[in-house]
C-alpha positions as CSV (number, residue, x, y, z in Angstrom):
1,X,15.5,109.7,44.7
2,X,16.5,108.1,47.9
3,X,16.8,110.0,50.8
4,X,20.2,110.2,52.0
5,X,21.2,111.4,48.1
6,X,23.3,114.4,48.4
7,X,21.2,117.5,48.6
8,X,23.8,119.5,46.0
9,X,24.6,117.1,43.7
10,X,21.9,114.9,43.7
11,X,23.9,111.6,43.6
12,X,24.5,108.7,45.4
13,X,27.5,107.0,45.0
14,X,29.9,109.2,47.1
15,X,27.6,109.3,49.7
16,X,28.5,107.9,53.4
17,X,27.5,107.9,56.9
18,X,29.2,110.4,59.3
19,X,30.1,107.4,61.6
20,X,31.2,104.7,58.7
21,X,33.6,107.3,57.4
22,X,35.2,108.4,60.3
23,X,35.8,104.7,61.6
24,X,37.2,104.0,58.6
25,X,39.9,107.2,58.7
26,X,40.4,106.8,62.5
27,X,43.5,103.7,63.2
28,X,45.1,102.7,66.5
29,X,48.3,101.4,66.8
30,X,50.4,99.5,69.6
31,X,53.7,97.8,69.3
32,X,56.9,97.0,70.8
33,X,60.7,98.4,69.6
34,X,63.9,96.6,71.3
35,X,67.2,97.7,70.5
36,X,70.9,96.4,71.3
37,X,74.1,98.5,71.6
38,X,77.7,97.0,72.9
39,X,80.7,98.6,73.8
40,X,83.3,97.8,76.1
41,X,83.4,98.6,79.9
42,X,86.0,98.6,82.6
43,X,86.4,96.1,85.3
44,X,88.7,96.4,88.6
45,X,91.0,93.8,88.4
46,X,89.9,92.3,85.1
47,X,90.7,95.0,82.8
48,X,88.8,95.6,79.4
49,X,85.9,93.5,78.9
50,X,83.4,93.8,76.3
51,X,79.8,94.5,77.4
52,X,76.0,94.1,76.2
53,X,72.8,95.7,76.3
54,X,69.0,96.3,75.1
55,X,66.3,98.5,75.8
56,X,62.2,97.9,74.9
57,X,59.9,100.7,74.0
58,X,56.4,100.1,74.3
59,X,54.3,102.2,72.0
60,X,50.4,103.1,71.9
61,X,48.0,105.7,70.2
62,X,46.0,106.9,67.7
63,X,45.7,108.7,64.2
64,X,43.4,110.0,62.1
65,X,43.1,111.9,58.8
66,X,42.2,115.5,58.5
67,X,38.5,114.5,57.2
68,X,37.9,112.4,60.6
69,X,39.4,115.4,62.7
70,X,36.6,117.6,60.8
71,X,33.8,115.0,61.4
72,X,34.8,113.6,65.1
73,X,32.2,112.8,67.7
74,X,31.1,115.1,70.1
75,X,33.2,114.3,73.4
76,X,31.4,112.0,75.7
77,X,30.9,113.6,79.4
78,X,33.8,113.4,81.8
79,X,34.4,114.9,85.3
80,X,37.2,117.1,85.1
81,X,40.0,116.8,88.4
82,X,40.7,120.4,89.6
83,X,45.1,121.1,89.1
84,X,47.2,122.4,92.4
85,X,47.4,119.1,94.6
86,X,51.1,119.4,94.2
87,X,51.2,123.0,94.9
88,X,49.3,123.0,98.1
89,X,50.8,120.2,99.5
90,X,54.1,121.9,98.9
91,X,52.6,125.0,100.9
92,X,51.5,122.9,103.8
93,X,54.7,121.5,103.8
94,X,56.2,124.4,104.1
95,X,53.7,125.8,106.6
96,X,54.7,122.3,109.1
97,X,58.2,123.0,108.6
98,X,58.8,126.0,110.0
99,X,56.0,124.5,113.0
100,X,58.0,121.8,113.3
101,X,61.1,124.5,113.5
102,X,59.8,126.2,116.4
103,X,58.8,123.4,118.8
104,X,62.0,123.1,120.0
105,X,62.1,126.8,121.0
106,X,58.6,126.2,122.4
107,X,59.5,123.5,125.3
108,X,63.1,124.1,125.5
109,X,63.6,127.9,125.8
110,X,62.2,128.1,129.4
111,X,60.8,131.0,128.5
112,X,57.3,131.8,130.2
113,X,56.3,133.8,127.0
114,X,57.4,130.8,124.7
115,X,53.9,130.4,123.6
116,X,53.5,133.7,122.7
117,X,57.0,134.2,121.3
118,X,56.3,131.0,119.2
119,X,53.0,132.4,118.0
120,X,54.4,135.4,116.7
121,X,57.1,133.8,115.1
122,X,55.0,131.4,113.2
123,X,52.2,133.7,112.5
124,X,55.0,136.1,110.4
125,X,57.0,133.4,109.1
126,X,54.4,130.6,108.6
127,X,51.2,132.3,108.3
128,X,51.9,133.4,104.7
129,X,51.8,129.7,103.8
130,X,48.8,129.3,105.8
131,X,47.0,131.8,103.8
132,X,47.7,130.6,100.5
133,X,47.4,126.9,101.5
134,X,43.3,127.9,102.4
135,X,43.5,130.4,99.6
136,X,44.0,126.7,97.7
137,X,41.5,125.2,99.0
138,X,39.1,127.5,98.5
139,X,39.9,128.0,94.9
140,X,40.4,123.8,94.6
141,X,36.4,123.6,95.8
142,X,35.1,126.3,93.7
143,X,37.0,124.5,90.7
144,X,35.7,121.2,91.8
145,X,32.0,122.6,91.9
146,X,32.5,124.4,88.4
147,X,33.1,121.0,87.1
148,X,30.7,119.1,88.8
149,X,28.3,121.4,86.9
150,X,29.9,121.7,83.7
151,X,29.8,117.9,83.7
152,X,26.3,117.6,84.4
153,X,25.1,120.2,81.9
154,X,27.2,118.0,79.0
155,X,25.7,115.1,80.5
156,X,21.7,116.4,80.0
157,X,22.9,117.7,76.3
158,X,25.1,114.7,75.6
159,X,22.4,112.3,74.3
160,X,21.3,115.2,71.7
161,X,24.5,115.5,70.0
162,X,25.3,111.7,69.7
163,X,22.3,111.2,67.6
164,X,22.7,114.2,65.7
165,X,26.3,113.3,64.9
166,X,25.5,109.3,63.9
167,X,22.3,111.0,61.8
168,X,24.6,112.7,59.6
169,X,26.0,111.6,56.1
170,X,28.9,113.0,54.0
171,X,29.0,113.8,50.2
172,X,32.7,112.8,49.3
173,X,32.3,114.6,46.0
174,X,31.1,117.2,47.6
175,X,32.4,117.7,50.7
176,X,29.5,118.3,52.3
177,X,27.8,117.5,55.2
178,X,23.7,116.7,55.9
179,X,21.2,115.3,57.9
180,X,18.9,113.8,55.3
181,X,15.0,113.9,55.2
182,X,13.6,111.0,57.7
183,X,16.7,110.2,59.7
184,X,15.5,112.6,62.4
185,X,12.3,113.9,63.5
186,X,13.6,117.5,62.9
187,X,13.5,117.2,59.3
188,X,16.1,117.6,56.9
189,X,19.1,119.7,57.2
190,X,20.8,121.8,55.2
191,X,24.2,120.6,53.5
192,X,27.4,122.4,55.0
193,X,31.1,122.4,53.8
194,X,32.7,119.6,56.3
195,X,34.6,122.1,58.2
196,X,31.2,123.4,59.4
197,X,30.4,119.9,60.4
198,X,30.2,120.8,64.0
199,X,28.3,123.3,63.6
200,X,25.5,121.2,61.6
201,X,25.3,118.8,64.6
202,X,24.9,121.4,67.6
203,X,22.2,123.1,65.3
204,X,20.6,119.7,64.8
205,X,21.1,118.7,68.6
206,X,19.5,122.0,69.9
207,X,16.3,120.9,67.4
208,X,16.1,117.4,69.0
209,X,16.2,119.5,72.0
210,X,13.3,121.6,71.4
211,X,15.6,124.4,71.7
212,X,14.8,126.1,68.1
């Protein structure tokens, strides 16, 4: 019996690597639509006149069948961007508005507590924009760090779980999924129904690991 024959029905011919199949379900597509319309349109001092036009729509993507959404590679590592750049740099515009509002009271007034009289003024009508602009910040670098880790703990476990996944094979009578005796130095694994598939290949990546 070879060893990549399906573990529960003992045959051959439906079997298939993990990677084979889904390449084969997975399709991308790209292509270009134009359309025309007429009408007529209104001219001063012609009158009436008929008109023309036509619009182009680029299209891009990709599809895949519910089998490769079951079996899809683990996600390659990527460095997540932390949200709220729009929002804070609303609030600091905010915040240099009303600055910019009182500078004119601060030179102009002739006041000799203009400083202080401005200071207030911006501390109780600006400083609540201050606070949550650094509030931002703050919570912009600790979601920046959080990422920077997350992204190198995928990166060290990464490696594991691509050669688990393109390790595995797929009984299409079955509709299981295995890891068959001598693709891996951790052995064999047992078969699982495909929509356990991801479980198979973190168990199997965490043996590579050492880990169990």
């Amino acid at each position: 019996m070879s060893r990549i024959n399906c573990p529960q029905c003992g045959t051959l011919d439906q079997v298939r690597s993990v990677p084979s199949i889904y390449e084969s379900q997975t399709s991308t597509y790209a292509g270009t639509s134009t359309g025309y319309s007429s009408g007529v349109a209104y001219a001063s001092g012609v009158g009436v006149i008929p008109s023309f036009g036509s619009s182009t729509v680029h299209t891009s993507g990709s599809s895949s069948s519910l089998l490769a959404s079951h079996i899809a590679p683990p996600p390659p590592p990527r460095l997540a961007q932390p949200g709220g750049g729009c929002g804070l740099a609303v609030v600091l515009a905010f915040a240099a508005a009303w600055g910019v509002i009182l500078l004119p009271y601060l030179f102009t007034s002739g006041d000799k507590d203009a400083g202080r009289n401005a200071a207030i003024m911006f501390t109780v009508l600006g400083g609540p924009f201050v606070f949550a602009a650094v509030m931002m910040l703050i919570n912009r670098a600790k979601s920046r760090r959080q990422a920077r880790e997350a992204f190198q703990s995928h990166s060290v476990v990464y490696p594991s779980f691509a050669t688990a996944w393109s390790a595995a094979y797929l009984c299409l009578r079955c509709h299981v999924a295995y890891v068959p005796e001598g693709a891996l130095a951790t052995g064999a694994s047992p078969a699982v129904p495909v929509h356990r598939f991801p479980d198979l290949v973190a168990t199997t990546a965490a043996r590579l690991r050492g880990e169990m």
